[in-house]
C-alpha positions as CSV (number, residue, x, y, z in Angstrom):
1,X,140.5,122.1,100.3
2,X,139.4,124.9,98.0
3,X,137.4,122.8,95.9
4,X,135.5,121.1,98.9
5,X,135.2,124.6,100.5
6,X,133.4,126.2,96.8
7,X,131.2,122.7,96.9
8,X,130.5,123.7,100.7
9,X,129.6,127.4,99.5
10,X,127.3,126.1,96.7
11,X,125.3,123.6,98.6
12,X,124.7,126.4,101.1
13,X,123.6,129.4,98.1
14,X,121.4,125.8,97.8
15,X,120.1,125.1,100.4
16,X,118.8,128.9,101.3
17,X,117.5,129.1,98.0
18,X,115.0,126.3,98.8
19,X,114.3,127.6,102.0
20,X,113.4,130.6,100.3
21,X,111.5,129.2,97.7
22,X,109.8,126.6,100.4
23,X,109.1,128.9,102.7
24,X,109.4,132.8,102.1
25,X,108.5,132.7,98.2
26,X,104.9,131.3,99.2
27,X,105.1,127.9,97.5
28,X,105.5,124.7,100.2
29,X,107.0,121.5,98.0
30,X,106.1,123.6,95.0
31,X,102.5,124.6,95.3
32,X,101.8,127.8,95.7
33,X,100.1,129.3,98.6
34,X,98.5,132.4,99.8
35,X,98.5,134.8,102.9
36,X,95.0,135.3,103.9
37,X,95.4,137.3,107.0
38,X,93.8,134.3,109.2
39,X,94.1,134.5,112.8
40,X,95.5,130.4,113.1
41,X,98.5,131.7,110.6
42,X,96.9,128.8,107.8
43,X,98.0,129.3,104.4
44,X,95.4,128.7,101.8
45,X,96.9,126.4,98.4
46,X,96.0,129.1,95.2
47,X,94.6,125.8,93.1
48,X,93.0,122.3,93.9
49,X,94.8,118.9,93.7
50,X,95.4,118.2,90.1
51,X,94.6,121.8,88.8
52,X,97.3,124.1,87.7
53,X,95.6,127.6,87.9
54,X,92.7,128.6,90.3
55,X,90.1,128.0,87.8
56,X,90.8,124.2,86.7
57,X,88.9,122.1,88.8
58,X,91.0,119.6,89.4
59,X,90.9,116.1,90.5
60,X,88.3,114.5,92.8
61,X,88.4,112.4,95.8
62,X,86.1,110.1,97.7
63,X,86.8,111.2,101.4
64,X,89.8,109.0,103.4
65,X,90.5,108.5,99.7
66,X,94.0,109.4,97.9
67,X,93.7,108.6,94.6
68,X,90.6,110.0,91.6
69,X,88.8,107.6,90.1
70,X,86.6,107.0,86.9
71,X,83.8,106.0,89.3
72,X,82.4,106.9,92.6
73,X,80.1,104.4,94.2
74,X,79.7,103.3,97.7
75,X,80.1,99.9,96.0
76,X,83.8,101.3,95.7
77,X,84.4,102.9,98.2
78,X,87.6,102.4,100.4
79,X,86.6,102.3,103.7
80,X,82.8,100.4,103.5
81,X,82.1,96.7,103.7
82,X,78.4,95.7,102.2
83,X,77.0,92.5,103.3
84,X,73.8,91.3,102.5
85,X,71.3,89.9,105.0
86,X,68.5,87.7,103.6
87,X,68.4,90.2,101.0
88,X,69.6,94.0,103.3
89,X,72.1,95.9,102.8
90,X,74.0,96.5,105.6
91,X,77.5,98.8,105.8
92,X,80.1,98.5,107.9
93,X,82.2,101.2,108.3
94,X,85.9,100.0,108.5
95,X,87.6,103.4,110.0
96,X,86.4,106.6,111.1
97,X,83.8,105.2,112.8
98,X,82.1,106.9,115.9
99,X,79.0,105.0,116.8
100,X,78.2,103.3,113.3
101,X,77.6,99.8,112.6
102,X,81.4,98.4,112.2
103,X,85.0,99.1,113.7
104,X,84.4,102.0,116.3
105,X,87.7,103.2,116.3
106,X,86.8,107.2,117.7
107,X,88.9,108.6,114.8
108,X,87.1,112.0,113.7
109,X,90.0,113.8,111.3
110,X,92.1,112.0,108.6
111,X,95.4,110.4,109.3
112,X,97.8,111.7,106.9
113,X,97.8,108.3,105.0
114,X,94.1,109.2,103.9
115,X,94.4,112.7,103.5
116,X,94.7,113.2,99.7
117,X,96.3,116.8,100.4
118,X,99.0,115.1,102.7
119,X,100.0,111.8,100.5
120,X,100.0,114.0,96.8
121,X,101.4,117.3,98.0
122,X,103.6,116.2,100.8
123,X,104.8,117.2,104.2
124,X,103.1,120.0,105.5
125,X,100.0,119.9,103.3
126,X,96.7,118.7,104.6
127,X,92.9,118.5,103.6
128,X,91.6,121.3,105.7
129,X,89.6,120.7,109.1
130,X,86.3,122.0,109.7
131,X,88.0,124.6,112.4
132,X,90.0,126.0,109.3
133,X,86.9,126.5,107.1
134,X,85.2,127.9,109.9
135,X,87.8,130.2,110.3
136,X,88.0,130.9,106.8
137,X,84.6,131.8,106.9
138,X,84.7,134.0,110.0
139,X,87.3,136.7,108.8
140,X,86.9,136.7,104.9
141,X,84.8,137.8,102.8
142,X,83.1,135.6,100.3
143,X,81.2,136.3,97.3
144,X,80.3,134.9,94.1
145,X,82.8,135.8,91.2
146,X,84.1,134.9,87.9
147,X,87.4,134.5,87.3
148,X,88.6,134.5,83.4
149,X,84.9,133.3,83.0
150,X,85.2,130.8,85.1
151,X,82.2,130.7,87.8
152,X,83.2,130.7,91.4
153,X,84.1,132.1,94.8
154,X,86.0,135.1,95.4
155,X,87.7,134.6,99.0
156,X,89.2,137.6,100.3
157,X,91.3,138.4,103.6
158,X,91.6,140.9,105.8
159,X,95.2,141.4,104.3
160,X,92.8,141.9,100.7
161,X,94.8,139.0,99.4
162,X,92.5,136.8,98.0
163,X,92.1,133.1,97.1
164,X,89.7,131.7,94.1
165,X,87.3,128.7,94.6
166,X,85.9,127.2,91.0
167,X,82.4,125.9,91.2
168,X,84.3,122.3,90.2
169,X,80.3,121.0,91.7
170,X,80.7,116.9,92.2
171,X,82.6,114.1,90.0
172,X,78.8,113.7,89.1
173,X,77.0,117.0,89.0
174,X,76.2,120.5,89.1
175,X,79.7,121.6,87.9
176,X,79.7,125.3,86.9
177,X,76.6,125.5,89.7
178,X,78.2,125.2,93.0
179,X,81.8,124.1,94.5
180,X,82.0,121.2,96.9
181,X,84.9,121.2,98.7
182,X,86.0,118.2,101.0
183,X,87.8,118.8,104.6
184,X,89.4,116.1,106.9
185,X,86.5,116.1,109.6
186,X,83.8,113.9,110.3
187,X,80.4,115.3,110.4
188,X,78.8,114.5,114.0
189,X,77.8,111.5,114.8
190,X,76.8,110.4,111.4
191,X,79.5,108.3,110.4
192,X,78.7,108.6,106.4
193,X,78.8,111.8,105.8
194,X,81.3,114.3,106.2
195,X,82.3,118.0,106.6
196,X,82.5,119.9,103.6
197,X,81.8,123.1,101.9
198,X,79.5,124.5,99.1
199,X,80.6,127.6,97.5
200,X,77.4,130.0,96.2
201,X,75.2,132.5,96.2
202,X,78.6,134.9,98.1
203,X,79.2,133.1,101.0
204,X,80.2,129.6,102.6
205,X,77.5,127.3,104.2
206,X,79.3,124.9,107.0
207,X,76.3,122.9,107.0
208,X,76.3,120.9,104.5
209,X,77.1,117.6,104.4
210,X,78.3,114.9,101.4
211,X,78.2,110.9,101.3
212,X,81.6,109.7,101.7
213,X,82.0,107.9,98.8
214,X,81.3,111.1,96.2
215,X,83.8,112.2,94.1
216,X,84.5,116.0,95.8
217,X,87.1,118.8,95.1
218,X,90.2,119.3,97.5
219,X,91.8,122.6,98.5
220,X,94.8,122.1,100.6
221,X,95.9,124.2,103.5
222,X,99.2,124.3,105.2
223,X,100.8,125.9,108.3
224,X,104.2,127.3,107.4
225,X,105.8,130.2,109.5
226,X,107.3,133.3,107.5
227,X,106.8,136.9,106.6
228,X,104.8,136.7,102.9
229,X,103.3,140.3,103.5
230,X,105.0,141.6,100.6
231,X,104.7,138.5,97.9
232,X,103.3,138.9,94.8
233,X,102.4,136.6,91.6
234,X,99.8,136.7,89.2
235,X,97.4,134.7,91.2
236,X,97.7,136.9,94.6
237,X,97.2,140.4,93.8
238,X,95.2,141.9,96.5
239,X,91.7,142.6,96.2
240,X,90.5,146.1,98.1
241,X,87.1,145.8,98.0
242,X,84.7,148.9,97.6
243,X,82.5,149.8,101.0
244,X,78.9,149.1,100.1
245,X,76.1,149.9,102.7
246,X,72.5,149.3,102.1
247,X,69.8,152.3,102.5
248,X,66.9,152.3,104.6
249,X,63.5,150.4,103.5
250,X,60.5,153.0,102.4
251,X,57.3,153.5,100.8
252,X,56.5,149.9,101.7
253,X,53.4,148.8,100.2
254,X,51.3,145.3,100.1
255,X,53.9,144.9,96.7
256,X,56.5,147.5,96.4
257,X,59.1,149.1,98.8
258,X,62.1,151.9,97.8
259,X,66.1,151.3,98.7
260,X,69.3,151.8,97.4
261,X,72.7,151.8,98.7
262,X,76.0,153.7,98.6
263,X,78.9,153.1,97.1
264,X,83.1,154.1,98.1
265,X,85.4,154.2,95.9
266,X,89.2,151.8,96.7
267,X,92.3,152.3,95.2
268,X,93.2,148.7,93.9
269,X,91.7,149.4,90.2
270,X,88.5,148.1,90.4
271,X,85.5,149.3,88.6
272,X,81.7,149.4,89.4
273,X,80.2,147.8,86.1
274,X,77.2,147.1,88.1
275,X,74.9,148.1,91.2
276,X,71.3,147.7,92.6
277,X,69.4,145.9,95.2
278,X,68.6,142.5,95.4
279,X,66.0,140.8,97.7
280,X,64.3,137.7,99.0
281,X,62.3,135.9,101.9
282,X,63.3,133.4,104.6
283,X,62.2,130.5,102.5
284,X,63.8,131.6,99.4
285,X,67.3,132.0,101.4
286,X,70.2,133.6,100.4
287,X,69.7,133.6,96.4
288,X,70.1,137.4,96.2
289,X,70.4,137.8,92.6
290,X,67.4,136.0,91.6
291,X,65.3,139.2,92.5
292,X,67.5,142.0,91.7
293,X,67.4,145.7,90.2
294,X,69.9,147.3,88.2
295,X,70.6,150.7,88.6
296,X,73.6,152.0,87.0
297,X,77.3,151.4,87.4
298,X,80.2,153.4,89.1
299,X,80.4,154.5,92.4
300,X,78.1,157.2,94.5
301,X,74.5,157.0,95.9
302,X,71.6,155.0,94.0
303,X,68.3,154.6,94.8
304,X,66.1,151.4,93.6
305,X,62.9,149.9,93.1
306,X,61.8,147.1,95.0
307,X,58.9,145.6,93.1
308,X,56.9,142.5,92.8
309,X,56.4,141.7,96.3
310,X,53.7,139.6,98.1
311,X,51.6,141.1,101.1
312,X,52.2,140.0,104.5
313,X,55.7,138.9,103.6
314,X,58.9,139.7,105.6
315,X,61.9,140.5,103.3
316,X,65.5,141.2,103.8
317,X,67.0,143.4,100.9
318,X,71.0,144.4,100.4
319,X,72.6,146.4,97.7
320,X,75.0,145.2,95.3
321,X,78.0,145.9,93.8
322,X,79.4,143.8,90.5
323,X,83.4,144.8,90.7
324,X,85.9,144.1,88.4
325,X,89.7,143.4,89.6
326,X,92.8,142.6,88.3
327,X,93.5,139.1,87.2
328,X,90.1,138.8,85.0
329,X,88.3,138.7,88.0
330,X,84.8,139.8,88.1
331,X,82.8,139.6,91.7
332,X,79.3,140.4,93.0
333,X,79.8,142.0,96.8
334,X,76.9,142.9,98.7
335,X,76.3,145.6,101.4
336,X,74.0,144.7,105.0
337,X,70.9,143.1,104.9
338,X,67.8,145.0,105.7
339,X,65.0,143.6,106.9
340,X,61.1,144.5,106.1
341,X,57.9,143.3,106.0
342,X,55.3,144.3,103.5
343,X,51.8,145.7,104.3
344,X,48.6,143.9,103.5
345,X,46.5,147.0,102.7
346,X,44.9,148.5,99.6
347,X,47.3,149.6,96.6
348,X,46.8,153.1,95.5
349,X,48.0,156.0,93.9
350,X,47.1,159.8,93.5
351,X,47.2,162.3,91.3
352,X,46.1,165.9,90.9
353,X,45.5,168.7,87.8
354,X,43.8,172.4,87.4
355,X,46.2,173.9,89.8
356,X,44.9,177.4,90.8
357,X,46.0,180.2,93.3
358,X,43.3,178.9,95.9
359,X,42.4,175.4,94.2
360,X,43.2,171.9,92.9
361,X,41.7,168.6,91.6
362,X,42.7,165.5,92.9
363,X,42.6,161.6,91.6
364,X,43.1,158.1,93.1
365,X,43.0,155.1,91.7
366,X,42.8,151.5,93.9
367,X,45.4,149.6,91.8
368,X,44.5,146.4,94.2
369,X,42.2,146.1,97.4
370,X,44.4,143.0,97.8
371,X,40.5,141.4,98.5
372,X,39.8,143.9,101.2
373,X,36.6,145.8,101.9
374,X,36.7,149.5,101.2
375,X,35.1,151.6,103.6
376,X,36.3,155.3,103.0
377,X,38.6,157.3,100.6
378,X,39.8,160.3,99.9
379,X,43.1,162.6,100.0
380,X,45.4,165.2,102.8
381,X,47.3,167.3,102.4
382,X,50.0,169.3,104.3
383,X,52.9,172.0,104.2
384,X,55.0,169.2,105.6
385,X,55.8,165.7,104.4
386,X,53.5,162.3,104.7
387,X,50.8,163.8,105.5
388,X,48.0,162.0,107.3
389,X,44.1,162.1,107.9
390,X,45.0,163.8,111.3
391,X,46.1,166.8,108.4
392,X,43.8,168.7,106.2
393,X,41.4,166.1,104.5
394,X,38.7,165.3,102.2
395,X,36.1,162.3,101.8
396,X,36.1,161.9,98.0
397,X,33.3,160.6,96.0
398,X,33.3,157.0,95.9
399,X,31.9,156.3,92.0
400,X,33.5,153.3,91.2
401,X,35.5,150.4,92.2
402,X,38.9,152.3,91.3
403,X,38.5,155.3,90.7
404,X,38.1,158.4,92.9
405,X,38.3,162.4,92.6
406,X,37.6,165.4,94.6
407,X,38.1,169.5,94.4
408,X,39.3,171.6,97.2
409,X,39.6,175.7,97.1
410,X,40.6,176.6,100.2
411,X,44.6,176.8,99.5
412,X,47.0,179.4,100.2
413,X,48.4,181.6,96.4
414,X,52.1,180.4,96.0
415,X,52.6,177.6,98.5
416,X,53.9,173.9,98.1
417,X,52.3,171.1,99.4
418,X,52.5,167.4,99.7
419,X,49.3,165.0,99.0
420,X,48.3,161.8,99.6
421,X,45.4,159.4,98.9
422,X,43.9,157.7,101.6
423,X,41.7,154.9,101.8
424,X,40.0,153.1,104.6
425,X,39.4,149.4,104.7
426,X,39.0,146.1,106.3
427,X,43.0,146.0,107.0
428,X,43.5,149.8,108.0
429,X,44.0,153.1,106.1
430,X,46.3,153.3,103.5
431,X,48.3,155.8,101.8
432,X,49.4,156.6,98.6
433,X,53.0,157.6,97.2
434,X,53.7,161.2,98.4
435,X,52.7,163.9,95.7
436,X,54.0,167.7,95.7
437,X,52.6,170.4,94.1
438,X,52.7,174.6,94.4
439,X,50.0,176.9,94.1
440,X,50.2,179.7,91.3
441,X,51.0,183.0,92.5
């Protein structure tokens, strides 16, 4: 009796250890799992299917499919029948089919027999749905990141723990570019293609769509209940991410514009290697670090340069922050978007020398008329900032295309003032940076 009664004893230490290691240790049939803060209570897997750390790619899947492959083909593919027609191709779909040319079964998510999450992970383990990504999407932050060099995205909760995503790209292409992660739901009503998720550029577009056949990356999700606040490995240290805001758009010219941002400091360890603006137009989309500035590194105020625009345009500009955490983990987090649009009158600047008590000269130079007719120039002035041709003004003398210059002596002895040049053309008047100067005493 106390033999069976130390075997009872042991299976119990057992059976609580697994429990604890199941499901308060953060690892579900021994993959490990993270905490993201997410309203639904879904746990996020750390790695793909057939990766061991976050930054191994792993294996690919065609969708509905449970097993990789050396080739991905609709010619393949699990779940399509191809028949020929006096020399068509027509496809059948043979399951999750909505209102496609085959068996019209109504099935929009993966059964768990499909779901490569479900059948290699086990119980409790699924592909996720596009509700979960949306969700993931909604209350995290995403940007793009490196993580021990590998190129990726950097998912962070509103706990600040964090999940990574590789940029594992297709079983064909674009690895190292962009992640393509499968989920169990159908797209619409467009039976061969099907939710999933591309990972660039710091953020998560749910509108993309993948043929069913392709060979895509899996990250599964699972649903456990218990209290992981306080778990820690090496892959979920938490990520407090620095407050970034964007300053306000000005000087805005036909091709410049000024901004900057400002930067607060967290207490996780990270450092500011990096910072500046970056900006771009509708049609360009979300690319932000294809036009960027680079202005420093560490925390604080910045201001930046916003150069080689195009008239006419509408941009939206952010600022930047390149952060390195713990873990080898380098991420690019960016502050609001501000939107302007540029002018489409004259480029010019001003100048001014020979500084008296009572006097000054005064240059401008048309850097581009951007093709518009010049009808007047000159310069104002003022005792207060921006001023306008409503201000003290003079009509310079026009001797060239560029160039312009005029004398004034009717200034008080020991007084600061702010210029501009002016000019006057077929688009409206426009002004010149703001110059200051002081008068000797």
């Amino acid at each position: 009796m106390k033999g069976m009664h130390i075997i009872k004893r042991m299976l119990f230490i057992a059976y609580i250890t697994l429990c604890y290691n199941v499901c308060f240790g953060q690892t579900l049939n021994g993959h490990e799992y993270v905490d993201l803060g997410l309203p639904s209570g879904t746990k996020w897997a750390t790695c793909n299917i057939g990766a061991t750390i976050p930054e191994e790619y792993g294996d690919y899947f065609a969708w509905g499919e449970t097993s990789p492959k050396t080739e991905y083909s609709p010619d393949n593919y699990k779940y399509w029948n191809y028949e020929d027609d006096e020399h068509e191709t027509w496809i059948y779909l043979l399951k999750y089919n909505i209102d496609c040319w085959g068996v019209e079964d109504n099935k929009k998510v993966l059964e768990p027999i499909d779901d490569a999450a479900s059948v290699n992970w086990g119980k409790g383990w699924h592909m996720p749905t596009k509700k979960e990504f949306d969700e993931l999407y909604k209350y995290c932050t995403c940007m793009e990141a490196t993580s021990n060099g590998v190129k990726g995205q950097l998912i962070v909760g509103c706990n600040n723990n964090y999940i990574f995503l590789p940029n594992a790209g297709s079983s064909m292409y674009r690895k190292d570019l962009v992640g393509y992660y499968w989920s169990s739901s159908i797209y619409d009503a467009k039976n061969e293609n099907n939710w999933h998720y591309y990972t660039n550029y710091a953020w998560i577009n749910e509108n993309n769509k993948e043929n069913r056949s392709c060979g895509l990356s899996v990250r599964p999700v699972c649903n456990v209940t218990s209290n992981t606040s306080g778990y820690k490995s090496q892959y979920n240290i938490q990520c407090e991410l620095p407050s970034i805001t964007t300053k306000e758009v000005s000087n805005i010219t036909a091709k410049s514009a000024m901004s900057g941002g400002s930067i607060l400091p967290n207490d996780c360890g990270s450092e500011i290697i990096e910072r500046g603006v970056c900006w771009f137009t509708k049609n360009e989309g979300f690319s932000p670090f294809t036009n960027m500035s680079k202005d420093g590194s560490g925390v604080g105020d910045f201001s930046s340069n916003i150069v080689m625009l195009k008239k006419g345009k509408t941009y939206d500009v952010c600022a930047y922050a390149v952060v390195s955490f713990p873990n080898n983990i380098v991420a690019k987090i960016c502050g609001p978007r501000i939107r302007f649009t540029t002018t489409n009158l004259p480029v010019l600047t001003c100048s001014y020398e020979n500084i008296t008590q009572t006097s000054a000269k005064f240059m401008g130079n048309i850097e581009d008329n951007l093709g518009e007719d010049i009808f007047e120039c000159g310069f104002c002035w003022s005792k207060s900032n921006n001023p306008t041709i409503n201000d003290y003004h003079l009509t310079a003398d026009y001797r060239s295309f560029y160039y312009f210059s005029g004398e004034i002596y009717c200034l008080d002895p020991g007084t600061t003032y702010y210029l501009r040049a002016y000019v006057k053309s077929s688009a409206g008047t426009a002004y010149s940076f703001t110059e200051t100067f002081t008068t000797k005493e």
